[in-house]
C-alpha positions in Angstrom: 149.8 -3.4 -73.9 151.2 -3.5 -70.3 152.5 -7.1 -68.9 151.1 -8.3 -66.1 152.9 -7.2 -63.0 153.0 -10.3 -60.4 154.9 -9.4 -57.6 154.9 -12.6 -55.8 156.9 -15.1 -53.9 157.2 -18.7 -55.2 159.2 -21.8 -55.0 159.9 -24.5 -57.6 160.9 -27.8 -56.9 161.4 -31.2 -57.8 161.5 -34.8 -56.1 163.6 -36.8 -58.0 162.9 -40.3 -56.6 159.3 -39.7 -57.0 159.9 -37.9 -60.2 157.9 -34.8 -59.8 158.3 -31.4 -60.6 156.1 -28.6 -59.4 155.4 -24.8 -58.9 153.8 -23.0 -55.5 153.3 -19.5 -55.6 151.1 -16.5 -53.7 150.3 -12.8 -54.3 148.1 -10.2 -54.3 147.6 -10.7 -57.4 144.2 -11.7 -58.9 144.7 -15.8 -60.3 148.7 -15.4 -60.1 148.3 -19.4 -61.3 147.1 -18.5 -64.7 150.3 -16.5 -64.9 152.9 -17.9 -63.0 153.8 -21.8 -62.7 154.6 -24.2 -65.5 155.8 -27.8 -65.5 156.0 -31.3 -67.2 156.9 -34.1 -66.7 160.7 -35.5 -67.1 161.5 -32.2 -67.9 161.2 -29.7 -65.5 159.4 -26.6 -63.9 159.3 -22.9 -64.4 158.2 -19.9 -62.2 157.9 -16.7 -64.0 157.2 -13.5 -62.2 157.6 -9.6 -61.0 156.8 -7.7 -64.5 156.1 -11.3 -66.0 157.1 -12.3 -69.7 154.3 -15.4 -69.8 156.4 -16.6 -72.7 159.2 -17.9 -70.5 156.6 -21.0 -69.1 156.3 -22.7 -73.0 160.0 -21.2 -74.1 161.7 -22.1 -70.9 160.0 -26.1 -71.2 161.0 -26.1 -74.5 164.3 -25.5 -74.1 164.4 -28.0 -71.1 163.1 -30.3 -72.7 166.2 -30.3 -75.2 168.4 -31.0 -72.7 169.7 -27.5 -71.4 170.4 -27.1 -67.5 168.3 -24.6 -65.5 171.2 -22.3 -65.5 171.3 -22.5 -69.5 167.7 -21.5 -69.8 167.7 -19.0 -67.4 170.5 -17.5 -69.4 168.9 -18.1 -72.9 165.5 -16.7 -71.8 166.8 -13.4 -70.2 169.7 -12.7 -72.7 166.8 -12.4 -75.4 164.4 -10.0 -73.1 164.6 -6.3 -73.4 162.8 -6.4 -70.5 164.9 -8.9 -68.7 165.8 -6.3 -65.9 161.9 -5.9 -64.8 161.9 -10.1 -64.8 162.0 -12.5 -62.0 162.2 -16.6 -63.4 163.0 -19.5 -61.4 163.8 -23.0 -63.1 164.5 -26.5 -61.9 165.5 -28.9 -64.6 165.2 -32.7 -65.3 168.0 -33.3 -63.6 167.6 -31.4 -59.9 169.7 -28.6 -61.3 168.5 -24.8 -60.4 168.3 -21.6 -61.2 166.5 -18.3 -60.3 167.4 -14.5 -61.7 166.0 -11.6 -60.4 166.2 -8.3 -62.8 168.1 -5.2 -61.2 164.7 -3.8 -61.8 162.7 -5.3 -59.1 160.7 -3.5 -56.8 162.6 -4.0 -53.2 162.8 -6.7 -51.5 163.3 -8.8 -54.6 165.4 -11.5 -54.6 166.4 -15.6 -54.9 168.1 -18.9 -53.3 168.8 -21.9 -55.0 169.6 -25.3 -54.0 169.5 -29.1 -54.8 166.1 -29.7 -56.6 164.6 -26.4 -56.0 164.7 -22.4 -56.7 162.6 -20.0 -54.6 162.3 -16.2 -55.6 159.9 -13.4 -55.0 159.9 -9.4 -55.3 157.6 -6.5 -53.2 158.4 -8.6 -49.9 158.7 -7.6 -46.5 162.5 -8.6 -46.5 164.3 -11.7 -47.4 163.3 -13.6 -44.8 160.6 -14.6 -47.0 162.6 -16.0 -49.1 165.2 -17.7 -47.0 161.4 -19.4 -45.5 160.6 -21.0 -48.7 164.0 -22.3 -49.0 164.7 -23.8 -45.6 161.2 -25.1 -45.0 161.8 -27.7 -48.7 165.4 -28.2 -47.6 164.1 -29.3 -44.1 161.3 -31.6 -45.6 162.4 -34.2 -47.5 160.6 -37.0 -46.1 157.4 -35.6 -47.5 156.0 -35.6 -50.8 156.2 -32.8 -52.9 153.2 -31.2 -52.9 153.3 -30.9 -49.3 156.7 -30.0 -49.7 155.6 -27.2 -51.5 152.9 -26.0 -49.5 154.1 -25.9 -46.2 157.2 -24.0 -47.8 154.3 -20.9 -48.9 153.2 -21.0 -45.8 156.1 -20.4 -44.1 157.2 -18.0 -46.1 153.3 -16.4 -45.3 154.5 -16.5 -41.9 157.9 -14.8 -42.1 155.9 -11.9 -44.0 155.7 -12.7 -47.5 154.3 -9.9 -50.0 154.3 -6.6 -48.6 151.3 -5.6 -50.4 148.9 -8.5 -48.5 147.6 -11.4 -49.8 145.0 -12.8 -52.7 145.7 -15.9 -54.8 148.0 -18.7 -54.6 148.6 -21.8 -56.7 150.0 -25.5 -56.4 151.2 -27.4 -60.1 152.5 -30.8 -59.3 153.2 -33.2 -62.5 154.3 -36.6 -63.0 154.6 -38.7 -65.6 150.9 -40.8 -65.8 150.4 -39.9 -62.3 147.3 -37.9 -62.8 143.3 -38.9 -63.3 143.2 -42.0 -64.0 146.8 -42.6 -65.1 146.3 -40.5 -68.5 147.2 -37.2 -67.6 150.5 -36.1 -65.9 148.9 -33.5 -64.2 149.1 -34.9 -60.6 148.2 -31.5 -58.7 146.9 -28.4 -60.5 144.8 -26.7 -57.2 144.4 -23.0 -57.5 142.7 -20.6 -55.2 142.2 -17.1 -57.1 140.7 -14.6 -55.1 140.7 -15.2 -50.7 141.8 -13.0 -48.1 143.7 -16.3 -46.8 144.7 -17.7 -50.2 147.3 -20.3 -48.5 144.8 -21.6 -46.2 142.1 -22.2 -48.8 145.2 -23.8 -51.0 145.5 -26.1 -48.1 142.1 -27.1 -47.6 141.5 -27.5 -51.6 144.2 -29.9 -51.7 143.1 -31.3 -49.3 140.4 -32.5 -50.6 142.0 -33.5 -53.9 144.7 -36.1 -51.9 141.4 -37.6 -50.8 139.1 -38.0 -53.6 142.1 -38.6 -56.2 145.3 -39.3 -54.2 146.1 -42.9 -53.8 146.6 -45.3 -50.3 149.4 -47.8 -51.2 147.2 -51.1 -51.3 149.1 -52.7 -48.0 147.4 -50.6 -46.2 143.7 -51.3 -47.5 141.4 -53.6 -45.3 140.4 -57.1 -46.4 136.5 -56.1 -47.2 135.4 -59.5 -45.0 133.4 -60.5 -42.5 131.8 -57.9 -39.9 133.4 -55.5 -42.4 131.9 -56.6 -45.0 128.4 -56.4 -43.6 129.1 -53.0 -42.2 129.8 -51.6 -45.8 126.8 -53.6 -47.2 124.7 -51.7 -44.3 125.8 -48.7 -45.3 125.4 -48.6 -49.0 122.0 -50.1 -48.4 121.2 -47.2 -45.9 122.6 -44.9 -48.9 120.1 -46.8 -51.6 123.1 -48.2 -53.4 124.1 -51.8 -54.6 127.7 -51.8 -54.8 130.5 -49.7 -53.6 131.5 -48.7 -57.2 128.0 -47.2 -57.3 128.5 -45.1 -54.8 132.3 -44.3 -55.0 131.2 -42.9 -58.8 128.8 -40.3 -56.9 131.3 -39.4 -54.7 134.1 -39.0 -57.7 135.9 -41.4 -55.4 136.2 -44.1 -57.9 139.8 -44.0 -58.2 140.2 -45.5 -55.1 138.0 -48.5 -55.6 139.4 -51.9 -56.8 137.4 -54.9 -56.6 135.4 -56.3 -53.8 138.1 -57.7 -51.7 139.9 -54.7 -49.9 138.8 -51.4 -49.1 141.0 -48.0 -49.4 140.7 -46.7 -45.4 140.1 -43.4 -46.8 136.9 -44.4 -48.9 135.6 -46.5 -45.5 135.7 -43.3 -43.6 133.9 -41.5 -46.2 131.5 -43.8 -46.6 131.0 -43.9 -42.8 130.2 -40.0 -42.8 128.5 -40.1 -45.9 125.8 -42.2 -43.4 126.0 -40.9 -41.0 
């Protein structure tokens, strides 16, 4: 049976203060996230692409995770591929160390940078300007978290002309250690958009909405729930036919951002406030 052939652009990347690893990517391809990112948590993140061996994801984190560098898995995983030369694989390691390799038998433009904490690749582009977007646009963004990070990098390289062939799906894979639902997953992002004529923009507006129903708002900047405050919320979940603000944060899956009576996250007071309106 044929592989899949994901001709694609993506980047992988890591925060190392925030300890995160994660995996963006876009083709026109049909679900290129099924296919395409892999990561965990204090170990590292693989992209694995063009005419794409799916085994490099689970081989490539298992060899990470026994303490070789990008460039050692990279090299382990391709050496032992017949079809290494029709492969594209990029790798970032516990460690902010990179790696990307791009088979002498990918379709044109094909191609890679690396750099501190992240490795961007992609074959079938318009050019390598693509590439050199992905790259830049992560190097120039520190400041920001990673998913972010990530995402503004696809969309730049959208914007510098990205897959020749168009557009149709694109993926985000963020992971930290207990930094997902309810501290028991490390899955922190896993947003995917699988079929869209604008498959970056939907990305956007997916995540979006998973930063507010499941990201969190450091607890300095929550409100003391007091006073008129207090009697504003109480109107509100009364006009809603609820009792309590846990009530109503469970129907709106926005329970993760409620603790206790005494503060309120700003980003469940504004929900709340247009869920009344």
């Amino acid at each position: 049976m044929a592989e899949p052939f994901v001709a694609t652009y993506s980047i992988v990347g890591c925060d190392l203060e925030a300890r995160q690893w994660g995996v963006a990517v876009q083709s026109k391809f049909l679900a290129v996230g099924s296919v395409v990112p892999w990561a965990e948590a204090e170990v590292g993140a693989v992209a694995t692409q063009a005419y794409a061996n799916p085994s490099y994801g689970p081989n490539g984190l298992t060899l990470l995770r026994e303490g070789l560098s990008a460039n050692e898995v990279v090299e382990r995983l391709t050496a032992a591929d017949d079809g290494r030369d029709d492969r594209q694989l990029g790798v970032v390691d516990a460690q902010g160390g990179s790696a990307s390799w791009t088979g002498p038998g990918c379709n044109d433009w094909a191609g890679g940078r690396t750099g501190s904490c992240y490795a961007a690749q992609g074959n079938i582009l318009v050019g390598e300007e693509t590439v050199a977007a992905l790259a830049e646009t992560f190097e120039a963004s520190q400041d920001r978290p990673l998913a972010e990070r990530l995402l503004e990098a696809l969309a730049a390289a959208q914007a510098a002309g990205g897959d020749s062939r168009g557009q149709q799906s694109a993926a985000l894979l963020v992971v930290e250690r207990n930094g997902g639902y309810a501290g028991l997953s490390d899955v922190l992002v896993d947003v995917r958009v699988d079929d869209h004529e604008r498959p970056i923009g939907e990305l956007k507006r997916i995540y979006e909405l998973h930063r507010q129903l499941f990201g969190r708002t450091p607890e300095r900047f929550w409100l003391p729930l007091d006073g008129e405050l207090r009697d504003e919320v109480d109107e509100l979940l009364g006009r809603l036919g609820f009792g309590s603000l846990e009530a109503w944060a469970s129907v709106e899956n926005l329970e993760e951002r409620v603790n206790g009576s005494d503060a309120i996250d700003p980003v469940v007071l504004e929900a709340l406030r247009e869920a009344s309106a």
